[in-house]
C-alpha positions in Angstrom: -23.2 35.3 -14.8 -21.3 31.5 -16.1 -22.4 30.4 -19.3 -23.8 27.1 -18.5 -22.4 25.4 -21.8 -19.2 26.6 -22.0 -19.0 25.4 -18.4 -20.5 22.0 -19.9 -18.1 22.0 -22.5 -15.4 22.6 -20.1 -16.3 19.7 -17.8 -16.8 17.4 -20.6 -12.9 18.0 -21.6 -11.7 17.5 -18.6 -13.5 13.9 -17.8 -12.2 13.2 -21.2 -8.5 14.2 -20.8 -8.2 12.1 -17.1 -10.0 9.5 -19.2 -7.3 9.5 -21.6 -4.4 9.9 -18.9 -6.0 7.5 -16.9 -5.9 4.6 -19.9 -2.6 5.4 -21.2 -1.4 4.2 -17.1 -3.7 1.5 -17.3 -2.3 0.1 -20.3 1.8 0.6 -18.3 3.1 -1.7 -15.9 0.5 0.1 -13.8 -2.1 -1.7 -15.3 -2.5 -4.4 -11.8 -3.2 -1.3 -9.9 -6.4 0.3 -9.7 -6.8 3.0 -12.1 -9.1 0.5 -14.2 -11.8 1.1 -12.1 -11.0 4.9 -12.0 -10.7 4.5 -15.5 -14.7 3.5 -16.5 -15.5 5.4 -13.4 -13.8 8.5 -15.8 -16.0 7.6 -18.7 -19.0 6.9 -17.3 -19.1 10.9 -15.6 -18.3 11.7 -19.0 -21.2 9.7 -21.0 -23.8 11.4 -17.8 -22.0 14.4 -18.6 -23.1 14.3 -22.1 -26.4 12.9 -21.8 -27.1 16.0 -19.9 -25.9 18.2 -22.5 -27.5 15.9 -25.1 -31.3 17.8 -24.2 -30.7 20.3 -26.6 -32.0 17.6 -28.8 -33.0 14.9 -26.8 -36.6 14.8 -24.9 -35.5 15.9 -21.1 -37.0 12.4 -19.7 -34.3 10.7 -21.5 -31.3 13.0 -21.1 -32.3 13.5 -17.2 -32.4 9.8 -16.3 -29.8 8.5 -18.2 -27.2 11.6 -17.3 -28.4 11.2 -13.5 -27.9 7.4 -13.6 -24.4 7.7 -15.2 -23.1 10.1 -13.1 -24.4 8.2 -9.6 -22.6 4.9 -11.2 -19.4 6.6 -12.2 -19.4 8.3 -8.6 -19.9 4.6 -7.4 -17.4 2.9 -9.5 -14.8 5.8 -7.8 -16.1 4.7 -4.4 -15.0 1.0 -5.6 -11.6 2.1 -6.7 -11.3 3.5 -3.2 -12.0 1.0 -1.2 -9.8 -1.7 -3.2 -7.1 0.4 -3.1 -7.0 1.5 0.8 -9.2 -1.9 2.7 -8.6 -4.1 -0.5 -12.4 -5.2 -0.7 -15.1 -4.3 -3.0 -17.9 -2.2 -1.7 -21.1 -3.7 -0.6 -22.8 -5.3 -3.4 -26.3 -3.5 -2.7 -24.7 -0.6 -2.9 -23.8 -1.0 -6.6 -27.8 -1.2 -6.9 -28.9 1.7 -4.4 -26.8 4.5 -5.7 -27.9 4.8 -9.8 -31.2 2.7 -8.9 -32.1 5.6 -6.3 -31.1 8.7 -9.2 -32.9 6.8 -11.8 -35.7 6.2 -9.8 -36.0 9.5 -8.0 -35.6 11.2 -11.6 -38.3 9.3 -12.7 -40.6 10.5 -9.9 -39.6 14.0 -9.6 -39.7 14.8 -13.8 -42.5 17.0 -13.7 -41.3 18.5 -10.7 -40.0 22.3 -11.4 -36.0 21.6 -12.3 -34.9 23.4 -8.7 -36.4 21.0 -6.6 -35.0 17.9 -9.0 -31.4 19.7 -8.8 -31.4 20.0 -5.1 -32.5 16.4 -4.5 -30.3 14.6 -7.3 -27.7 17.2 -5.8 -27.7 15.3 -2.3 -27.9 11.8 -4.1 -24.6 12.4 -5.3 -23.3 14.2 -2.2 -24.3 10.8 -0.6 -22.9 8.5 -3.0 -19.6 10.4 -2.3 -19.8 9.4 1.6 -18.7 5.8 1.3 -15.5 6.5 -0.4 -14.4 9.8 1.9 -14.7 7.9 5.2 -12.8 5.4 3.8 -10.2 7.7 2.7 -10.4 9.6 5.7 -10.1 6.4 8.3 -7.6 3.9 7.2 -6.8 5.7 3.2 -5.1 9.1 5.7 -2.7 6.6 7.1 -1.7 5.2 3.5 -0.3 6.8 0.2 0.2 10.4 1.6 -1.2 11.3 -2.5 -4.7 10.2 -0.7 -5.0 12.6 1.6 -5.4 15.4 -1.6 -8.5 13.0 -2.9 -9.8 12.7 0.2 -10.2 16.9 0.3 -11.0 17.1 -3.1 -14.2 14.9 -2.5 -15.0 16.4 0.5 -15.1 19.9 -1.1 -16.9 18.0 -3.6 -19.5 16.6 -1.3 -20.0 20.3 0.3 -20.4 22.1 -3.1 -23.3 19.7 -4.3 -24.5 20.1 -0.8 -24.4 24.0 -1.5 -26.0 23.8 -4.4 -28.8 21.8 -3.0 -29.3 24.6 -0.4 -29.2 27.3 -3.6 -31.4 25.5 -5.7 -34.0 25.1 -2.7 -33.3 29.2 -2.1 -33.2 30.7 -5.5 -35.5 28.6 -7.7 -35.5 31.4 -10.1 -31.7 30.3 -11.3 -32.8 26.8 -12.0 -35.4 27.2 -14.5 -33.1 25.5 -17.4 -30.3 23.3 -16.9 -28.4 25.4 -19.5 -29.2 28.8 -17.3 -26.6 31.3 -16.8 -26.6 32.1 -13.3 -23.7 32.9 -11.0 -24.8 30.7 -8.5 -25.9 27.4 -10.5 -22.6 28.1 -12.4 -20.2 28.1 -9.4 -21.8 25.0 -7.6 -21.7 22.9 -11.3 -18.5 23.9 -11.8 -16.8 23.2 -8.3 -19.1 20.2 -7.6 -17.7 18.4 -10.3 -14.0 20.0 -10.9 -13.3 18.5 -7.4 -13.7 14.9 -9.6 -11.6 15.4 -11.8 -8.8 16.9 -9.5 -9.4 13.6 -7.2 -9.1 11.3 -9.9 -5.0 13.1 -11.1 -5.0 12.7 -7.1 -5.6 8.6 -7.5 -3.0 8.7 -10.0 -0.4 10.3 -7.8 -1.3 7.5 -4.8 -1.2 4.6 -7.3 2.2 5.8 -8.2 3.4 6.4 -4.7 2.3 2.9 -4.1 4.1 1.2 -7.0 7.3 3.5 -6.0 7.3 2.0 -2.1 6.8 -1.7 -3.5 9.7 -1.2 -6.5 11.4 0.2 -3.1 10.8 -2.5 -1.0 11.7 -5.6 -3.1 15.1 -3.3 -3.6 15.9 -3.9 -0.2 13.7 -7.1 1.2 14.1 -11.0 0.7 9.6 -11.4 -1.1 10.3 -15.3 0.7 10.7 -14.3 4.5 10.6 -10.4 4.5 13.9 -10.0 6.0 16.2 -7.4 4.5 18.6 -8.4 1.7 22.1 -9.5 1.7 22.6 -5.5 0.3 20.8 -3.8 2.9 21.8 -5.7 5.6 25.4 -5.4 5.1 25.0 -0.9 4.9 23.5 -1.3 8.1 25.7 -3.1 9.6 28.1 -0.8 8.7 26.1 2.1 10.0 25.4 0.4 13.3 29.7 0.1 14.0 29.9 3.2 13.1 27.3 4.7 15.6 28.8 2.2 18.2 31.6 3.9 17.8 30.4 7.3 18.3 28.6 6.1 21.1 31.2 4.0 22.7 28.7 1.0 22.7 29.0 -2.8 22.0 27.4 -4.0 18.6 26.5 -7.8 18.3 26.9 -9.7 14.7 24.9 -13.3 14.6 25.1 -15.6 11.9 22.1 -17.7 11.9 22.3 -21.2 9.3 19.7 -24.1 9.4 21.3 -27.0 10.1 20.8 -30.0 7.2 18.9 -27.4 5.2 19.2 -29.6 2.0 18.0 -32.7 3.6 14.7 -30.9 3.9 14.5 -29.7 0.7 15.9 -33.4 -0.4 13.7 -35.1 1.9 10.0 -33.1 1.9 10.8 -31.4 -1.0 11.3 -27.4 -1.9 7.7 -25.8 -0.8 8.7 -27.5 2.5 12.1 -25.7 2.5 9.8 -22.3 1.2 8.2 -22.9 4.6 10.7 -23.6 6.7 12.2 -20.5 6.2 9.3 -18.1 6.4 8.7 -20.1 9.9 12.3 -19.2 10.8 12.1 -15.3 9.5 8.5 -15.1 11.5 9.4 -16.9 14.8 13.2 -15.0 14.8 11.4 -11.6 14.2 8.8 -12.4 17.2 11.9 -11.6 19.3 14.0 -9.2 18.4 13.3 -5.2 19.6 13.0 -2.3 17.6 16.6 -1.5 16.8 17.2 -4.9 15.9 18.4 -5.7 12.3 17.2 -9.2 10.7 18.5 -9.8 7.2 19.1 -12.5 4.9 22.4 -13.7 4.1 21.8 -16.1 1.2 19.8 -19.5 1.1 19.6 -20.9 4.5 22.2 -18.3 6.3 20.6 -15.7 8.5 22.0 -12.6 10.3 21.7 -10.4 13.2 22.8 -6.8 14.1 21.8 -6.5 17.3 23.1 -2.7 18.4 24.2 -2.1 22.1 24.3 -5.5 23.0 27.3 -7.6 24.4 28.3 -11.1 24.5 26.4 -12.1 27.7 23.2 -10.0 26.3 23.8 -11.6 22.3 24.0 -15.0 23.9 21.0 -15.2 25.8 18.6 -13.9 22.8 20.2 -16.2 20.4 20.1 -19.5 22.7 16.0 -18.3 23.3 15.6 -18.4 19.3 17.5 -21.6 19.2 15.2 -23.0 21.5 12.2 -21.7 19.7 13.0 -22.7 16.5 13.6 -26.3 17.8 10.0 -26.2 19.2 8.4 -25.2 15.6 6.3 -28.4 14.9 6.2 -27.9 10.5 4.8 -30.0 8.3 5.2 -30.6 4.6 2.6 -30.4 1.9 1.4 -33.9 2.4 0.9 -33.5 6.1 4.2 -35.3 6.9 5.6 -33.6 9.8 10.0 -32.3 10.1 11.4 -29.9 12.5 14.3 -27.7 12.1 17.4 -26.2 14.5 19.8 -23.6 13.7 23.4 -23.0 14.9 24.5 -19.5 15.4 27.9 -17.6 15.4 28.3 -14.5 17.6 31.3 -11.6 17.2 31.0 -8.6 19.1 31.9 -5.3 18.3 33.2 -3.3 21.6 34.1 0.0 22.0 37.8 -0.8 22.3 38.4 -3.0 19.3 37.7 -1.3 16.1 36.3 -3.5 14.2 34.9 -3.2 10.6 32.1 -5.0 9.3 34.6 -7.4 7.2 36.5 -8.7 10.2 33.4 -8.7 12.5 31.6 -11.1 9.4 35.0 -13.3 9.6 34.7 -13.6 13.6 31.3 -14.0 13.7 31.6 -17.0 10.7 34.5 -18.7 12.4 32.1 -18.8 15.6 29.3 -20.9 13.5 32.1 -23.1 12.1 32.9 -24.3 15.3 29.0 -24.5 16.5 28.4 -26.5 13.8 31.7 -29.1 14.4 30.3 -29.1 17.7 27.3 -30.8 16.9 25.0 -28.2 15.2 22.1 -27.0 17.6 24.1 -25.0 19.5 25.2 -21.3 20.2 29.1 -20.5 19.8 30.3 -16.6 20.7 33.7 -16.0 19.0 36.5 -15.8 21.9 40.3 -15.1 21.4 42.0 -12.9 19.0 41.4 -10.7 16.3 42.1 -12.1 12.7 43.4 -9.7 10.0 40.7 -7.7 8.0 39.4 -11.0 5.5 38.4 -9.7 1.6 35.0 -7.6 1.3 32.0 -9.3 2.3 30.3 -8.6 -0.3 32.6 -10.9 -2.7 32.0 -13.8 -0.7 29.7 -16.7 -1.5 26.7 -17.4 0.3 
């Protein structure tokens, strides 16, 4: 035997405490996330909750459809939390209608009904309500915060047990005489149906802060204008890639990318022109690089390139395609005025028998975009002739 109550009581605690946890993240830096909408979702179980508890002195018409109708709209206000957090969309705006329209309404008809028969079909109301929000979680939410994955279980063994206790109710009307009953069966399905909640909502909270972790991780390492890595990251991976060419006795390319009369455009069509000039760069550059390729940005208008396992001949023939692209890029400005831009480029090679270090191979590879741009700008220059000295640390140099 459960003691209904104390079971109530429990329940009621718990909605309050994520309540309380869920507000105190809402009012952080967190507070652009989602957890508002878990937040009132929270509350709302919590007033249903206690409108259900409230017919110890309440008439049972008014504690049954308020509590029923509060609990179906919190269940829907989680369901709306979900799906602007995975698909970042609202749910359907009937649905906002048909879930605590179809409890209220069903309550209403079924209130002289014995209590089993009500329990079993509010039961599957909320089972239902539940569905929306799991086959979100399960489609495209699996393949998102890996924190998801534990509220997507959590309301599908949420989903069975008010399904189970449908089944029960339907079986063993004698349990369901009184909402407050102590029965062993009515007990377990209560308190797992709705326990599952509150373990799905700490689960929202974990995924929101997984999220806000991988975006604090990606504006560590990414440019937020063209979503090329950093002048930071680029430069460890650079020096990750020599060192595996070394290892691997394999050739390691090192382009330096730079719009040519960058500040006439800004000067010219002004700076939301220059904005898109270079996300038009980043994009059509990308478009062409493989897998192992490395784009990041260097600083301003300066671009580079680690292109692994790739020679002179190989580095040459990608960069003089990109060239040729990025001459072709028809742009125009914000009041329809149309500019193009071209790039010079500056290739040094890393190959197996020179041991070059990411400092000398950034000196080779700038001297090779000096003389592209004396040439004429437009144009593709590979460094050729000997090694300089090891020049000071890149990173001390300016843009």
């Amino acid at each position: 035997m459960l003691h209904i109550p104390t079971l109530m009581l429990a329940l009621l605690s718990g909605f309050a405490m994520l309540g309380i946890q869920l507000w105190m993240a809402q009012r952080s830096r967190l507070r652009y996330l989602d957890l508002g909408l878990w937040t009132w979702g929270s509350w709302t179980l919590l007033a249903g909750f206690s409108m259900l508890a409230a017919r110890v002195f309440l008439p049972t018409w008014i504690s049954a459809l308020a509590g029923n109708g509060l609990i179906a709209l919190g269940i829907v206000i989680y369901c709306e939390g979900i799906f602007r957090h995975v698909l970042g969309r609202s749910l359907p705006r009937w649905w906002w209608w048909c879930g605590p329209g179809l409890a209220w309404v069903l309550t209403a008809w079924m209130l002289a009904w014995p209590l089993a028969v009500r329990t079993g079909a509010i039961s599957l109301v909320f089972a239902a309500l539940l569905m929306p929000g799991i086959a979100v979680l399960l489609g495209p939410g699996w393949r998102a915060e890996s924190s998801l994955r534990s509220v997507a279980l959590t309301l599908v063994l949420a989903a069975t047990s008010l399904i189970l206790r449908a089944v029960h109710a339907w079986r063993h009307p004698e349990d369901y005489l009184d909402l407050m009953q102590g029965s062993l069966g009515q007990g377990l399905t209560f308190l797992f149906s709705f326990i599952c909640l509150i373990g799905a909502g700490f689960g929202f909270v974990l995924a929101n802060f997984e999220r806000i972790a991988r975006r604090m991780e990606e504006m560590a390492s990414t440019d937020t204008l063209t979503g090329c890595l950093n002048r930071g990251t680029a430069d460890t991976l650079l020096r990750h890639a020599l060192e595996r060419g070394r290892r691997e006795a394999s050739p390691v390319a090192f382009v330096l990318l730079d719009l040519d009369h960058f500040k006439v455009i800004n000067d010219s069509h002004g700076h939301p022109a220059g904005d898109t000039a270079l996300r038009c760069f980043a994009s059509e550059v990308r478009q062409r690089l493989r897998g192992s390729d490395v784009m990041g940005r260097w600083g301003g208008e300066e671009f580079v390139l680690i292109l692994p396992a790739t020679d002179g001949a190989g580095a040459t023939s990608l960069v003089d395609q990109i060239r040729e692209g990025i001459a072709a890029l028809q742009l125009k400005d914000e009041s329809g005025a149309p500019f193009n831009i071209t790039v010079s480029a500056g290739i040094a090679v890393a190959t197996p028998g020179l041991q070059l270090g990411a400092e000398q191979l950034f000196t080779l590879a700038d001297q090779a975009l000096y003389r592209a741009k004396g040439a004429g700008r437009n144009r593709v220059h590979v460094h050729e002739g000997p090694v300089m000295p090891p020049a000071a640390d890149i990173i001390g140099r300016t843009a």
